[in-house]
N, C-alpha and C positions, 0 to 999 in steps of 0.2 A: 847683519847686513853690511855687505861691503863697500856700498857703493853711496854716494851722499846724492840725497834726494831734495829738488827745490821744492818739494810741494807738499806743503801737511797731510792733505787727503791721499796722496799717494803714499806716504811714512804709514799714514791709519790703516790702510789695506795692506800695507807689508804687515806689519806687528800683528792684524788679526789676522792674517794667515800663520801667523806663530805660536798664537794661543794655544796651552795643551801642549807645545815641544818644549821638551829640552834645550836653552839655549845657552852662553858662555856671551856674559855682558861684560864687558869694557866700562868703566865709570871714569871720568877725569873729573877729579874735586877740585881744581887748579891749584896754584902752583908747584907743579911737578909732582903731583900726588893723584898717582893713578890706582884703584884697585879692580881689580879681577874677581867673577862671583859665575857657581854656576846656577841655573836658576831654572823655571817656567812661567810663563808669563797667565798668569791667570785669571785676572779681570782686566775688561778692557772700558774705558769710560769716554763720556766724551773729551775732554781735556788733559787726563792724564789714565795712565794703564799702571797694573800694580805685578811685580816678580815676585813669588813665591823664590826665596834662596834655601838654595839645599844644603851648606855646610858652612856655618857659619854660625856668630852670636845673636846675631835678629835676621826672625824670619822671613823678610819681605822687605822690598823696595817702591817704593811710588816712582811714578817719571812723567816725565808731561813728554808730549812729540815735539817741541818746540828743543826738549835736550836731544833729542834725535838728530831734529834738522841743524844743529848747529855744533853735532859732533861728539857735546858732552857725554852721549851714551851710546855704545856702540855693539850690535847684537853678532853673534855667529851660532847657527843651526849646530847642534853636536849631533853627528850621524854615527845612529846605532850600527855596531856590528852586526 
């Protein structure tokens, strides 16, 4: 997602319209420690959604929408050829 969203129930309808794609998450751990994963987002809960990552040492990421709305994690759709 590229765009920063005021409203949690709006963040919750974006991400599950995500669930099941391929996406390319952005993480800021702060200070200055940013990493890049590529991932699917595969459960969705009420307060936090979980990434399945696909290349990497651990398999899966937790994330509340609250790192959403305030930028710590950041999605982009990867579009299949």
């Amino acid at each position: 997602m590229k765009r920063q969203y005021q409203n949690l129930e709006v963040i919750k309808q974006k991400i599950s319209m995500l669930k099941g794609k391929d996406v390319r998450i952005r993480l800021n751990k702060g200070r200055n420690k940013i990493q890049f994963f590529k991932g699917r987002i595969n459960e969705i809960y009420s307060s936090v959604f979980v990434v399945q990552i696909f290349d990497d040492v651990f398999d899966r990421l937790s994330c509340t929408y609250q790192d959403v709305l305030c930028g710590d994690v950041k999605f982009r759709l990867i579009e299949k050829a």
